[in-house]
Each structure stands twice: as structure tokens, then as C-alpha cells.
N, C-alpha and C positions, 0 to 999 in steps of 0.2 A: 340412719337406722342400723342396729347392730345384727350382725350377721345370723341367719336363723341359727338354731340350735337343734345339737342333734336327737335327742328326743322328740323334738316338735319334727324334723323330717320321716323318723321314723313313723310318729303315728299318724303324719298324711297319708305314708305307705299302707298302712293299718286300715286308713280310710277307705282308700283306693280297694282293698279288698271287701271292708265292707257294705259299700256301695254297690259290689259286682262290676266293677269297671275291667276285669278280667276274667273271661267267661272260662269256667271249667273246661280245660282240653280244648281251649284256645293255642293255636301254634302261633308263636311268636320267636324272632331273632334276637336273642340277647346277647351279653357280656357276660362271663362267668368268671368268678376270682375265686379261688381258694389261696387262704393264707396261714402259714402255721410258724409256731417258734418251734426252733430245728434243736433236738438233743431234750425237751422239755423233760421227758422223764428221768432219764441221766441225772437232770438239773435239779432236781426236787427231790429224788431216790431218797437222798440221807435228810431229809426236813420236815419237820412237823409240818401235818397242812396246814395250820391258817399260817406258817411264815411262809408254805409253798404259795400258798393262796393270796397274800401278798406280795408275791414276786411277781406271779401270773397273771393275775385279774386287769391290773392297772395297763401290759402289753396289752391283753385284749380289748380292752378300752380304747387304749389308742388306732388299733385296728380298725375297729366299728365306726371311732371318732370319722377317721380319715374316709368311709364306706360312705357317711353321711353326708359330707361335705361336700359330696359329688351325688347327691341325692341316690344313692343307691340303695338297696333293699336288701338288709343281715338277713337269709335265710333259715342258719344254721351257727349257731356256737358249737363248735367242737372238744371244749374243754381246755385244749392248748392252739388254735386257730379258730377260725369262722370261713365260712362260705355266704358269696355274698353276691347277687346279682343287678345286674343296670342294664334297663332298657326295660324291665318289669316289676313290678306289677305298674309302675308309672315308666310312661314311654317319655325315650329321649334319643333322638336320631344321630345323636353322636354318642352314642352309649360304650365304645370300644374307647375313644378317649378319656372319658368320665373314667372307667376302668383305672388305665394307667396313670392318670392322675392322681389317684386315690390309693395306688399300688407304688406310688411314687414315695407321695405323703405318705404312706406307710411306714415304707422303710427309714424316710426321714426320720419321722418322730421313734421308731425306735430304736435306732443308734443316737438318740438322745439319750432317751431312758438308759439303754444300755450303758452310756460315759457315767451316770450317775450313778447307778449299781456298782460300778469299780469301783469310783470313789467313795464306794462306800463300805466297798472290802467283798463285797458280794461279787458271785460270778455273771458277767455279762452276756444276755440274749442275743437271738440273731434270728432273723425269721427269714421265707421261704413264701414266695407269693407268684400263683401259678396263673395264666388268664386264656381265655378262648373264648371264641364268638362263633355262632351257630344256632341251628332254628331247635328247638325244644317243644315240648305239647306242656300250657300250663296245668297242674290241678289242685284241688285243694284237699290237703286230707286233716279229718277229724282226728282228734288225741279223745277226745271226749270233753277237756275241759276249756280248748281251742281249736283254731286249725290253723295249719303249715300250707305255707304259699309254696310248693313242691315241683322243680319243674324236671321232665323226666326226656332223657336225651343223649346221644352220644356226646353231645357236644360240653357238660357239663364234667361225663368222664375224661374228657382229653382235657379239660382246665386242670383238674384232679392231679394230672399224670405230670401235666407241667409244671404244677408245684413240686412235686417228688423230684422233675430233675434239674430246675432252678437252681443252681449254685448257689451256696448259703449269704443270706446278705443280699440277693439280689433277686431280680423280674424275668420269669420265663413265657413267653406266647408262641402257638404258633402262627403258621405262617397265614392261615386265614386271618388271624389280627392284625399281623404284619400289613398284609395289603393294606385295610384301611386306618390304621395310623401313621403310615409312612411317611416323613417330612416333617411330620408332630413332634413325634420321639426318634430319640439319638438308640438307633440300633445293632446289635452285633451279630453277625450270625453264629449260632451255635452247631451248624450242619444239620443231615440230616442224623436223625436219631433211631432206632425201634421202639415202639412203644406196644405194652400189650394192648392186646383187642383191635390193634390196626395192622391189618398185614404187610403194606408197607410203608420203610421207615417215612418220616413228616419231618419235613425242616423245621426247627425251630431255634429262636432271637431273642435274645438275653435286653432288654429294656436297661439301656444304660445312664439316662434319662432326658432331656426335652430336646427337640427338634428346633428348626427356623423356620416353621411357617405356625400359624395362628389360628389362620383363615382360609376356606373352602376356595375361597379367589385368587392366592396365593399358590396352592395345591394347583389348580385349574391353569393360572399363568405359566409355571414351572412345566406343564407339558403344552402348553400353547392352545391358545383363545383362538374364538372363534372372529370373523370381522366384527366391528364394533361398528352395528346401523343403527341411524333413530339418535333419537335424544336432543334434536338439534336445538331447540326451544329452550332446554334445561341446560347445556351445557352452554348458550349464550348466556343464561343469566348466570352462571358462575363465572364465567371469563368475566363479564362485570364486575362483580362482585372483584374478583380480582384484582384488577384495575383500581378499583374506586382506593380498594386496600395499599395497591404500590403506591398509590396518590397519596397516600396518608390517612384515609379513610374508614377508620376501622370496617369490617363487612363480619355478619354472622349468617350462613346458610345453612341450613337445615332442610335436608331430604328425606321425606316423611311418602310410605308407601306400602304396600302391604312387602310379607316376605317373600323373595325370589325373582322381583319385576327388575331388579337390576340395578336398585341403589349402588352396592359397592363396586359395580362394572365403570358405573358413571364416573367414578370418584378417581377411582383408577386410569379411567381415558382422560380425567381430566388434568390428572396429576401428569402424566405423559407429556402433555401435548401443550398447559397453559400456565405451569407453575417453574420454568426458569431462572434459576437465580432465587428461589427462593427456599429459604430452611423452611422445612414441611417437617412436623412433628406428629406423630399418630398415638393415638391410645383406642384398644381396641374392648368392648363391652365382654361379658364371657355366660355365656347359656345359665353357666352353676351358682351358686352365690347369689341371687337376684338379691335380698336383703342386704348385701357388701357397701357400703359406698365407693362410691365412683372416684 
């Protein structure tokens, strides 16, 4: 099945508002990104706008592209950036990674763009993508001929501020993000900095991009597990299963359960404790993409 498309994400997000599935001045924890191409009016000063408008459009595209992919929700077109939220109006409890994933992708796809603008004699872009996470009050406000999923918060101005001091070309967070992406993404510290409206200065980490861990259980092993009790039932039928397999016997186990009872704990003690000498190869499923093939 091919991967959804970003129009079809956004207007679930669309849905999701017109459903009420986010109650007006509802508090909620989100992601916040703001992303902008850096020197954009410099860049266009001396150009007719539909060639400026050609330059520009197709960056912001890939912006939004990359916003969607990770099911996030474009708030705001800026003209030369977007603002763009995850974890509302549709909830996703790892919304701070979806973020940098998509702040990743970002920048990826445009230092693409960008190599082809050269070659094509034109001046090359570079954008500026700032993120932060924090509780906000949702609401929706009327234009008259729509309304705007609007979320109102310090925490949306400290994304803001970390786009402005993002070094060109690359990922600024602070350190509330920090905490929970840590291990995920490959991070640098940038110090601490001042920032207006916060009196004082907030460390913030330049996103340099992906970490070694994947998974919530990997994150949890890295600061040390709790004893492993129970499971004695299930983890006999895999040590079977095992067996049957060293024998020559092909084995297919499938651990089917609701989420959080401990599937990946099992797999994990099981890999520990009954798979010696044996190549173990993993592929892990991923929250975002559910339309992807596996």
C-alpha cells in the first residue's frame, strides 16, 4: 500500500477539527516548529515575483511535505516559513520526535533543492528550523471564511526564538526537548543562551541528526531495568521455539497483546538469556507511516 499522501494527512487534521475532537481552550502538550528560509528577502529583493515565487513556493512545499510525513498539523504559512504543530489537533505521545524527524527531513530535502538551484545558476536557499515542547491552551479562531487551529502559549514563543538562533542550515531545541529526545538524536550543545521574555538564560542543542536508540526499551535499558518477573509460560514456549529452530526446524512466534503488557520486555529477556550463538536480526515497525510497507 503506498504511503499516504500529504494532503490526505492534512485533511484528517481538518477532520479532527471538525469533529471537535479538540475542545476550544483545551490545555494540551505539544511540539512546536517553526521553520523559515534564512536571507529570503535579500534573495528575491531584485526579482520579479512569480520568478521570486518560483523559487520560494516549491522550499515551502517541501517544508509542509516533510510536516505531513510525520502527521503533523501546518498551522501557519509565513510566506517564507511555516509554523507547524505535533501532538495537536491529532494526539501522538511521541510528538517531540515526530518534530525532529520532520525538522530533519527538512533540511534534507532542502539542501536538495538547494544543489539544483546552483546548477542551475540561481542562488542557493538555506532554512532555519526552531522546536520546543510545552503545555499551550488550544483555540479556534474565526477569519469569517474559516478558522485557525491557534494554540496560545509561551511555549510556542520559545520555538519562535529558537528558530531565530538556529544556525543557518540546521536544528535548534531547547532543553525541554532535549530531555525527551535524548538517545534518538545525535545532539550538540549550544550553551546557555538569553532569550527575550525569559529572564533566564535556557540551554539550548543544535539537532545534528539520529541517535542509537529506536525504542522506548532501549532508552529504559540504557538507564537500567527493573527485575524481570513473570512470563514464565511464554518465555518456555519461546526457548522451544528455539530449539525446534537450532534443530533445523523452522519456528514462527508471534506475540500478540494489548500495548504496554510487556511484549518488548519478553523479547528482550529472551534474547539475553536463550539466543547464544545465534545471529539475531531486528527490524523495528515505526508509529508514523502506517500506510509504508514494511
Amino acid at each position: 500500500m503506498p504511503e499516504r499522501d500529504a494532503p490526505a494527512q492534512q485533511l484528517r487534521a481538518a477532520a479532527e477539527l471538525r469533529d471537535n475532537s479538540v475542545t476550544d481552550g483545551e490545555r494540551k502538550t505539544i511540539t512546536a516548529l517553526f521553520a523559515d528560509i534564512k536571507g529570503s528577502m535579500e534573495l528575491i529583493e531584485d526579482l520579479d515575483p512569480e520568478e521570486a515565487r518560483a523559487i520560494v513556493d516549491p522550499a515551502l512545499r517541501l517544508m509542509m511535505e516533510a510536516v505531513h510525513r510525520y502527521e503533523g498539523f501546518v498551522a501557519q504559512s509565513t510566506g517564507d516559513g511555516i509554523f507547524a504543530l505535533f501532538g495537536a489537533p491529532v494526539a501522538h505521545e511521541d510528538h517531540p520526535q515526530r518534530a525532529l524527524y520532520a525538522a530533519l527531513r527538512m533540511q534534507e530535502e532542502i539542501r536538495r533543492y538547494s544543489d539544483r538551484l546552483r546548477t542551475e545558476g540561481r542562488q542557493p536557499l538555506q532554512a532555519r528550523v526552531g522546536v520546543n515542547t510545552g503545555e499551550v491552551v488550544m483555540r479556534s479562531v474565526s477569519t469569517g471564511e474559516h478558522a485557525e487551529y491557534v494554540p496560545v502559549g509561551h511555549a510556542t514563543s520559545l520555538a519562535a526564538r529558537m528558530q531565530v538562533l538556529a544556525p543557518i542550515g540546521s536544528i535548534a531545541i531547547t532543553a525541554t526537548t532535549q530531555r525527551l529526545v535524548e538517545g534518538y538524536f545525535a545532539l550538540k550543545a549550544l550553551g546557555p543562551t538569553k532569550v527575550k521574555g525569559v529572564s533566564e538564560p535556557i540551554n539550548v542543542f543544535e539537532v545534528t541528526g539520529l541517535g542509537p536508540l529506536r525504542t522506548r526499551l532501549q532508552r529504559s535499558a540504557g538507564r537500567g531495568l527493573s527485575k524481570f518477573v513473570g512470563r514464565q509460560a511464554e518465555m518456555e514456549s519461546l526457548k522451544r521455539a528455539a530449539e525446534q529452530a537450532k534443530a533445523g526446524h523452522g519456528q514462527i512466534v508471534a506475540a500478540m497483546a494489548e500495548a504496554g503488557v510487556g511484549k518488548s520486555r519478553l523479547f528482550y529477556e529472551f534474547k539475553a538469556t536463550s539466543l547464544s550463538g545465534c545471529l539475531i536480526l531486528e527490524a523495528y515497525s515505526l508509529s508514523h507511516g502506517r500506510g509504508s510497507p514494511y
